[in-house]
C-alpha positions as CSV (number, residue, x, y, z in Angstrom):
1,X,153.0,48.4,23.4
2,X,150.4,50.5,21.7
3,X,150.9,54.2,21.4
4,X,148.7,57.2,21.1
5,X,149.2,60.5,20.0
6,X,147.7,63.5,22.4
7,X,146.8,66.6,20.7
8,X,144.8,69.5,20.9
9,X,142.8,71.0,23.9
10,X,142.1,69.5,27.3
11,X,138.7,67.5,25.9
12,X,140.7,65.9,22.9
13,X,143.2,64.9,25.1
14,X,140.7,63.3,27.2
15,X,139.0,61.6,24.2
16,X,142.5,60.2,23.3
17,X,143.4,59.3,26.9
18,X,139.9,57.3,27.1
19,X,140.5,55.3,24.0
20,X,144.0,54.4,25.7
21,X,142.6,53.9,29.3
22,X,140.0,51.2,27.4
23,X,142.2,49.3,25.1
24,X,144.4,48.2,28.1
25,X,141.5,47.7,30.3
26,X,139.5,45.6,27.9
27,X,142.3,44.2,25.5
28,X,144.8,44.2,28.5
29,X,147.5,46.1,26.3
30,X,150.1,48.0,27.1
31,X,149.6,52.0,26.2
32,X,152.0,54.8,26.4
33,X,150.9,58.6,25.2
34,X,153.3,60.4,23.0
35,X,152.8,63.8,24.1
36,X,155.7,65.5,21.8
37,X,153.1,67.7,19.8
38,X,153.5,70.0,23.2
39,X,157.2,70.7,23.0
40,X,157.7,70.7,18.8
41,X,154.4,72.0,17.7
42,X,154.9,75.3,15.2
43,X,152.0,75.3,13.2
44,X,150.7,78.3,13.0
45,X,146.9,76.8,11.4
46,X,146.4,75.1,14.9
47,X,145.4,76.9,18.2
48,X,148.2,77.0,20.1
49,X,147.2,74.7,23.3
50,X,149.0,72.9,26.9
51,X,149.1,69.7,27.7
52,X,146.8,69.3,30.7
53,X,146.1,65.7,31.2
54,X,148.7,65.7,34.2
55,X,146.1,68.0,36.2
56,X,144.3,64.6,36.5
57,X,144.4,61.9,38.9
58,X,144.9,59.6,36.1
59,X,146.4,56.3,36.9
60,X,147.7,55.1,33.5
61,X,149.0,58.3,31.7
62,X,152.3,56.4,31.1
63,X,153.9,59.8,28.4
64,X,156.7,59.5,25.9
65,X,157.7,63.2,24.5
66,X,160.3,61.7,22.0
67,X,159.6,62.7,18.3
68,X,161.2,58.7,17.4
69,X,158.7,56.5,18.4
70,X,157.4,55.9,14.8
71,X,160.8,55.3,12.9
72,X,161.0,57.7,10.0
73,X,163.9,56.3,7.9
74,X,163.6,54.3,4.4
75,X,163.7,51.1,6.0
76,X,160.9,51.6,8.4
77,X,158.3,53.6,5.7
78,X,159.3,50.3,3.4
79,X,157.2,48.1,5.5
80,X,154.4,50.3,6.4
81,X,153.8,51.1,2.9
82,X,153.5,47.5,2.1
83,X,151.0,47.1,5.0
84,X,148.6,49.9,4.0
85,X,148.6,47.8,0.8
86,X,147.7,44.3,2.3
87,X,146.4,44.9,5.3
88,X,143.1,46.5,7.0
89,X,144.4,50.3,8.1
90,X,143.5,49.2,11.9
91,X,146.1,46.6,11.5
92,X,148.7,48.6,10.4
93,X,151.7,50.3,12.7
94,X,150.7,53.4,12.1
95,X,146.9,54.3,12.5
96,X,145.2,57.2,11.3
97,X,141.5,58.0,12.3
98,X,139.9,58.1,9.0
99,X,137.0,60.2,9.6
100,X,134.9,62.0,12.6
101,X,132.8,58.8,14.0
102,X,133.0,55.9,16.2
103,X,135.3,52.7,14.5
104,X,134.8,49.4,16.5
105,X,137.9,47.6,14.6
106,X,140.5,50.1,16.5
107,X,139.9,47.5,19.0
108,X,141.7,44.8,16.7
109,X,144.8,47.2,16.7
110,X,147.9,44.9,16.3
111,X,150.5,45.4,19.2
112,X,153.5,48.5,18.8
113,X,151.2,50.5,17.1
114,X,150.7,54.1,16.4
115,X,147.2,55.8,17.2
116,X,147.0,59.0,15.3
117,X,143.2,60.7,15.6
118,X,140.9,62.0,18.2
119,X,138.5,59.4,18.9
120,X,135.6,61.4,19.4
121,X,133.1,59.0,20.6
122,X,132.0,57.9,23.8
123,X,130.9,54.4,22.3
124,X,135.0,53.5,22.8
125,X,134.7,53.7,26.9
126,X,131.3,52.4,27.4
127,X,131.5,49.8,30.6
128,X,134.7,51.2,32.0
129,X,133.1,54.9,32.4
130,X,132.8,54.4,36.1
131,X,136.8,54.0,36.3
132,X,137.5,56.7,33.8
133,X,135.3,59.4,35.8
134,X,136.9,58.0,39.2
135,X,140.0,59.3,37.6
136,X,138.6,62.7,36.0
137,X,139.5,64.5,39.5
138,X,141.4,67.2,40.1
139,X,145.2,66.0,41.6
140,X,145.3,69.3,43.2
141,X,143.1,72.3,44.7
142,X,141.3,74.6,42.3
143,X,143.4,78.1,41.9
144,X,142.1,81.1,44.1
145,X,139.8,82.3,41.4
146,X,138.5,79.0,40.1
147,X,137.5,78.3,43.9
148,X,135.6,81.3,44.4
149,X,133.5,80.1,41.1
150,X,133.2,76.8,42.4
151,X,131.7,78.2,45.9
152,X,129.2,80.0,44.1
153,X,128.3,76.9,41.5
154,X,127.6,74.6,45.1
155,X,125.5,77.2,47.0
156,X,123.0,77.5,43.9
157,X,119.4,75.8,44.0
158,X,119.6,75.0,40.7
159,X,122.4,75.5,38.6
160,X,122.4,75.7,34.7
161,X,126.4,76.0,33.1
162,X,126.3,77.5,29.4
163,X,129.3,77.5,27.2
164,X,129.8,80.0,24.5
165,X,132.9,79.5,21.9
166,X,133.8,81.7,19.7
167,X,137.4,83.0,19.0
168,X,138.8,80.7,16.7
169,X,136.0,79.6,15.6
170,X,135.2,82.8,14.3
171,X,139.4,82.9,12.4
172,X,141.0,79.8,12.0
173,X,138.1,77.1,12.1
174,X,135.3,79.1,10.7
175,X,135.2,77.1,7.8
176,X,134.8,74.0,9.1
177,X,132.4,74.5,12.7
178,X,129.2,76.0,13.0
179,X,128.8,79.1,15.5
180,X,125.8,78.8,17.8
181,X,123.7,81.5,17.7
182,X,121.9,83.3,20.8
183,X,118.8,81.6,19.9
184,X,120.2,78.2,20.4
185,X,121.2,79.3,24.0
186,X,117.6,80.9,24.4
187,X,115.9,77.4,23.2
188,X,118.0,75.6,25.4
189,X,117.2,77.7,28.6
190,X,113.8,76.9,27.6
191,X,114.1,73.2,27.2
192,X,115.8,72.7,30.5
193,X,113.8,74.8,32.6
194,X,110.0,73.1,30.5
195,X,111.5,69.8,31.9
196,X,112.2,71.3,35.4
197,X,108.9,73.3,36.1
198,X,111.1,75.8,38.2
199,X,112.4,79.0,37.7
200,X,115.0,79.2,40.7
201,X,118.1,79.1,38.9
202,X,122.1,80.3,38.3
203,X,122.8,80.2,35.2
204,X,126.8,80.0,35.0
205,X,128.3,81.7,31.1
206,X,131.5,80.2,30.3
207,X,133.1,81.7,27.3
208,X,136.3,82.6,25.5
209,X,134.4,86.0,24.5
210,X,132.7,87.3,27.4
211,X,132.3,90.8,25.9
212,X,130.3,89.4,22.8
213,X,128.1,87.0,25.3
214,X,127.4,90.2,27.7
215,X,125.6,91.8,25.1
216,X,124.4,89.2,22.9
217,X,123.0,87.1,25.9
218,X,119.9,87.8,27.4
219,X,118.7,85.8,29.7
220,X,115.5,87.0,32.3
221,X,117.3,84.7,35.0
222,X,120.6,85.5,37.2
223,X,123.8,84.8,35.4
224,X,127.2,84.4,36.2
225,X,130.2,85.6,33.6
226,X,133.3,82.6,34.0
227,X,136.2,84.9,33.6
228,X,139.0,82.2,32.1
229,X,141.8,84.7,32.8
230,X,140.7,83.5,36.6
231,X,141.9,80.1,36.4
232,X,143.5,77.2,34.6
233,X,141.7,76.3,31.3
234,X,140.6,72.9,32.6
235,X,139.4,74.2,35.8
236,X,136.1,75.6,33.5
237,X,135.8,72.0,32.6
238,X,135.6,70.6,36.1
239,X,133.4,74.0,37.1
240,X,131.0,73.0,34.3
241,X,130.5,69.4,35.9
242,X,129.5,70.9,39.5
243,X,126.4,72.3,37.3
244,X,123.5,70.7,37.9
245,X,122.5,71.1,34.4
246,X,124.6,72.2,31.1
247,X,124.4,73.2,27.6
248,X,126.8,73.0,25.4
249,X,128.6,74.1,22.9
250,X,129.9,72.0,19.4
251,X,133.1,72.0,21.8
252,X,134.8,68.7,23.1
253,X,135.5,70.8,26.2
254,X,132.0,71.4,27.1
255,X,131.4,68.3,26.0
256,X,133.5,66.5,28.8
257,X,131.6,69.1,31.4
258,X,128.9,67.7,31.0
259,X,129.9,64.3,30.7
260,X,131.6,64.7,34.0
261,X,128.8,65.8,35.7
262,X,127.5,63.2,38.4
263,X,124.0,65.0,39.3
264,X,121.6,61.6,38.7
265,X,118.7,64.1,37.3
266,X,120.9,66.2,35.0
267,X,119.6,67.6,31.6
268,X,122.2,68.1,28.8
269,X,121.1,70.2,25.8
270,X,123.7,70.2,23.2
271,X,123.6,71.5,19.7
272,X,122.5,69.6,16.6
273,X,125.0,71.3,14.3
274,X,128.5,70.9,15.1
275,X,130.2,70.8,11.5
276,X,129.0,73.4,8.5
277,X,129.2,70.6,6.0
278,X,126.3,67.9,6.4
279,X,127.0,64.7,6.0
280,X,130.3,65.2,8.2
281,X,127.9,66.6,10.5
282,X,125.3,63.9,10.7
283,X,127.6,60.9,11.2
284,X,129.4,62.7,14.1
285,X,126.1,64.0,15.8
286,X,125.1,60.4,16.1
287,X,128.6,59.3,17.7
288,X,129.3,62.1,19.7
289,X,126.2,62.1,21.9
290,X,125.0,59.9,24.9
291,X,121.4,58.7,23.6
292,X,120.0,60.9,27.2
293,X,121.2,64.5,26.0
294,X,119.1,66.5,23.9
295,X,119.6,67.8,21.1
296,X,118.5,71.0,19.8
């Protein structure tokens, strides 16, 4: 049995789902998700999020919310200590991502292991994606207000979905991620549309500060405000993949709408700065991304 820690927002969860889904497709492993950092989380550094892989028709989301599946008396920190000494960290019993960018040996992870990371990359589900995105639906109907969104997203000509974060970006995280500017939205407008040779479109703003995007983004085309007060916070995920197009933010949420998105001619602009510090930023940038998006 291997197990992996869920935490954060809906698109880390899904990153840490993934890596589950394709150890026990391609290994053939067992994989439970420990899912207690929902019900014993107090840190007040962290935004405070729900656990909302169950919206998911996800068919082996096997959860364990006990705090005692890693042993934490003397006896048991005895022999991990003596196997961070001898042995490669991967084959350890617990496993901690070491940095922001795609690791090939997690897949020689000894059995009854602990998975501690986000495995940001989509390099650890490539040639299972069909199966993951079969399960990436929606076990239920879309809430009133989501729907209504939804209508309007599938009656568009030619749909573009932006996503805007700011909030704690702005307080808790704003020295580590980079804030994208109006003129990275501008350029990527302009990108999609130079590609398309049509000026028929929607352009659907989702944003966790819609009063800031209302007067900081002009756009010469009609536009849509996403109110997230409307719906559950992964319905904007699932909204974001009905776009025919998307750009997005140096968020793992947007990052999973446009990955979800089926269209077979889509155009995904997404930003070239994600961290403030360089070199963390360059090695992610180049794991993060599917080699078709662009990046501006």
């Amino acid at each position: 049995m291997i197990t992996i820690k869920i935490m954060g927002g809906v698109g880390n969860q899904l990153f840490q789902y993934a890596l589950g889904f394709a150890l026990k497709k391609q290994l053939n492993k067992e994989v439970q998700f420990d899912t207690s950092y929902y019900y014993n989380n107090n840190d007040n550094d962290t935004t405070k999020r729900q656990l909302s892989l169950e919206a998911f028709s996800l068919t082996d989301l096997k959860k364990n919310n006990s705090t005692t599946i890693i042993p934490q008396d003397i006896f048991a920190k005895v022999p991990r200590f003596l196997e961070r000494i001898f042995l490669p960290y991967y084959k350890n019993s617990y496993t901690q991502e070491k940095q922001f960018k795609f690791d090939p040996n997690i897949f020689q992870v000894r059995n009854n292991a602990y998975l501690d990371g986000y495995w940001q990359s989509p390099k650890y589900f490539e040639g299972i994606e069909a199966d993951l995105r079969n399960q990436l639906v929606l076990k239920n109907k879309m809430s009133a207000g989501a729907a209504i969104y939804s209508d309007l997203i599938n009656s568009s000509n030619n749909s573009i979905s932006i996503h805007i974060r700011r909030s704690d970006y702005l307080s808790k995280y704003s020295h580590i991620y980079h804030i994208q500017t109006s003129d990275y939205y501008t350029k990527s407008i302009n990108c999609i549309l130079s590609n398309l040779q049509i000026e028929d479109i929607t352009i659907f703003i989702f944003s966790d500060d819609i009063d800031w995007c209302k007067v900081n983004i002009k756009l010469p085309y009609k536009n849509i405000m996403i109110e997230d007060e409307k719906m559950y916070s992964y319905e904007g995920m699932v909204l974001m993949a009905q776009c025919k197009h998307n750009i997005i933010a140096n968020s793992t949420y947007s990052w999973w709408g446009a990955w979800m998105n089926n269209y077979k001619n889509k155009i995904v602009v997404a930003p070239k700065q994600w961290f403030i510090e360089p070199n963390q930023n360059a090695q992610y940038i180049q794991s993060i991304y599917p080699p078709s998006w662009v990046c501006l």
